[in-house]
C-alpha positions, 0 to 999 in steps of 0.5 A, a space after each residue: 761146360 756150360 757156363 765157367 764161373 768167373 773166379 775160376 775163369 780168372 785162376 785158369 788164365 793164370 795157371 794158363 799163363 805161367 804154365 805149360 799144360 800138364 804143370 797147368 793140370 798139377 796146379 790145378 789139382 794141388 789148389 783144389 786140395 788146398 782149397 775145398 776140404 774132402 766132404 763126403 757128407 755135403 748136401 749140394 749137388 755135384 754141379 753147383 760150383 757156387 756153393 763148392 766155392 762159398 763152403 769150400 769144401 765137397 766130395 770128388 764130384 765136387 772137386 771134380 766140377 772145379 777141375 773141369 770148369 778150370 781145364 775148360 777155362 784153360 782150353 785143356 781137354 778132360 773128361 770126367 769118369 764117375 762109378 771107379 773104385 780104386 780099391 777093387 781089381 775089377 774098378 767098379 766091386 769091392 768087399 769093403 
């Protein structure tokens, strides 16, 4: 990660702080979906965490790039997977 942006710098520490890694993690995810509504429908790039912040809200990508800024913060190894579909067997074709 570039550059970490400092809202979430300081959320990190906290979560870093008060909590063991993987409970970090959890509660990382959990202000994620308290805090940036699912919107497929965004316009923004994945990447701009700015405007992910300010509009509160984007798609998995969006929620994604928070997560990894938050981990990075925190010093937790994550790396991101793009293209999965949960819904098909094989994880990438699906009839829906």
């Amino acid at each position: 990660v570039k550059s970490i942006h400092p809202d979430l710098e300081k959320l990190a520490a906290k979560f870093k702080k008060d909590l063991p890694p993987a409970e970090a993690v959890q509660a990382m995810c959990k202000w994620i979906v308290e805090n940036i509504k699912y919107d497929a429908s965004v316009t923004f790039p994945w990447t701009d965490v700015d405007s992910i912040l300010t509009k509160k809200c984007g798609h998995c990508g969006h929620q994604a790039s928070v997560l990894l800024q938050l981990t990075a913060s925190a010093g937790i190894p994550m790396r991101t997977v793009f293209g999965m579909n949960l819904y098909a067997p094989d994880g990438r074709t699906s009839d829906l």
